[in-house]
C-alpha positions, 0 to 999 in steps of 0.5 A: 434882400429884406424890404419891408418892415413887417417882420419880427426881428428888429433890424436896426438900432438908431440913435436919432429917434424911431417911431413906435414900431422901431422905424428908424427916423432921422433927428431933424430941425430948422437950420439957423435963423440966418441960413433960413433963406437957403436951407429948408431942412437939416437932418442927422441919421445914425442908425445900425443894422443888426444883420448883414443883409443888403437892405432895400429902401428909396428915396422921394426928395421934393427939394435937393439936398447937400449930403454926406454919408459915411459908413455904409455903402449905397448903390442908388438909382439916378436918371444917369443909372445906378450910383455907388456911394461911400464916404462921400458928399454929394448934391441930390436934386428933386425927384420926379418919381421915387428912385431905390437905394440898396445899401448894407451896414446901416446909414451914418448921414447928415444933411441940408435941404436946399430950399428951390432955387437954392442950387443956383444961389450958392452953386451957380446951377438950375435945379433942373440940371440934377433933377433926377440926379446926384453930383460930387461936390466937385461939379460945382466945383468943392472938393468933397474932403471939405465936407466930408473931412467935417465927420469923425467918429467922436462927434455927436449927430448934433455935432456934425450937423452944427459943422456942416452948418457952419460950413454952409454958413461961411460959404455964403459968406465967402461966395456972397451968395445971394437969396434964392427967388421969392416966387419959388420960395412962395411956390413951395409953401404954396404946395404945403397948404393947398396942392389943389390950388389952380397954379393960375390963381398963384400967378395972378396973386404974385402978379406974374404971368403964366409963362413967367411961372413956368419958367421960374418953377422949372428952373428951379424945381425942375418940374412943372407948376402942376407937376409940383402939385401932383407931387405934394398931394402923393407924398402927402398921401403917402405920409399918411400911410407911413403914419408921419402925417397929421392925423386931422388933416383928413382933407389929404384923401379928398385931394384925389376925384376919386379912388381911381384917380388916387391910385393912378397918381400914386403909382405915377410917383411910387411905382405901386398901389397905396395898399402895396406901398403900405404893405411893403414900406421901407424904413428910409422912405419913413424917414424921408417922408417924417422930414418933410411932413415936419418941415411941411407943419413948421412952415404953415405954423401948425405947429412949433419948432421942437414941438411933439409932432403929431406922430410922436409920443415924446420929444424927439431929441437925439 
């Protein structure tokens, strides 16, 4: 079973953009400006594996996730066990820790980050609920062919993300759903710009008690306040080590008292030491990591939508 990334042969092609090394990444970007107080985040991945070989990789999700993947078979670790996966549509919630995903074939997968809160906007469901976890699209009751059916082998990775778009888009209309809660929302961009903040200086910003907060962020992110921040300081760091980072933000290390305590927080999240994580990094994490750190930088405005994010060396069009 291969994992890392380290060896001479290439083992796949991507039509949705790589890095340098041959890492295949996804084509992501905002959603349309009118589905923007649900979603965060839509992606597109194409990419074709070379070999036959059962292909490690994981997944480190810090917002739940609408998803269709297609093409591929997956066998993914959950809370509730392992998972098996194909041609199928599904919710995945926050994680707590990074889970791993077997898969062979490559990935066809298309999908649109759910901003906190909005599982129970649009779907009448607590983020705490699939935190840890991955649901059919029939435990909130649609049935996976509405979504799924979207793909066919004609359409373009742009294509399909503009249908599932357009799905999202007359489902809020239909359901008249309504906008997630402001306090998450300003929770999230709050562990973009500064994980070290004391959650309680928040809640006296938004005017709100502690409890409040608590209960508000566990609802709707399944975690803690503090737990929240301890998760955006590691995949920050681990953005770093994956070379989808900012390279000025140098502040990313001094999050951590010291090395001991950047190491114990890290393996609490991946399960390993950051020089193991670095030597070993698979290409879905990669690609994980590259969306958020994209979606992180557009959302504190340091850099604009469609820009060359710091880690390109061109523009990153499918």
């Amino acid at each position: 079973m291969a994992r890392g990334t380290g060896d001479n042969q290439k083992r796949f092609d991507s039509e949705t953009g790589e890095l340098e090394d041959g890492t295949p990444l996804a084509f992501n970007r905002q959603p349309a400006e009118d589905l923007r107080p649900w979603l965060g985040r839509c992606f597109v991945a194409y990419v074709y594996a070379n070999t036959n070989e059962e292909e490690f990789g994981e997944l480190c999700n810090d917002a739940s996730y609408l998803r269709s993947a297609v093409g591929a078979d997956w066998t993914v670790g959950t809370a509730e066990g392992p998972l098996q996966i194909r041609d199928q549509t599904f919710l995945c919630g926050q994680h707590s820790k990074v889970w791993p995903l077997l898969y062979r074939g490559g990935n066809k997968v298309a999908g649109l980050l759910l901003r906190p809160g909005a599982i129970r906007a649009l779907f009448g469901k607590d983020d705490a609920e699939f935190l840890d976890r991955i649901k059919p699209m029939e435990y909130v009751g649609i049935e996976d062919r509405e979504l799924t059916g979207l793909f066919n082998l004609d359409l373009e990775p742009t294509e399909w993300l503009d249908a599932l778009e357009e799905w999202m888009r007359d489902y809020i209309a239909r359901t008249d759903a309504p906008e997630p809660n402001q306090i998450s929302l300003a929770f999230e961009t709050q562990a973009f710009a500064d994980p070290n903040r004391q959650v309680s200086e928040f809640a006296e910003e938004w005017d709100i008690s502690m409890r409040t907060l608590e209960r508000t962020v566990r609802r709707d992110f399944g975690l803690t306040p503090k737990q929240v921040m301890r998760r955006a300081r590691v995949l920050d760091f681990a953005a770093r080590l994956c070379g989808v980072a900012d390279a000025e933000e140098e502040e990313i290390v001094l999050r951590f008292f010291d090395q001991a305590h950047q190491i114990r927080e890290f393996q609490a999240f991946f399960g390993v030491t950051p020089v193991e994580f670095r030597e070993a990094r698979n290409g879905l994490v990669t690609l994980s990591l590259e969306i958020r750190q994209a979606r992180r930088l557009e959302q504190l405005n340091r850099i604009q939508p469609g820009a060359v994010r710091p880690w390109m060396s061109k523009p990153f069009t499918p």
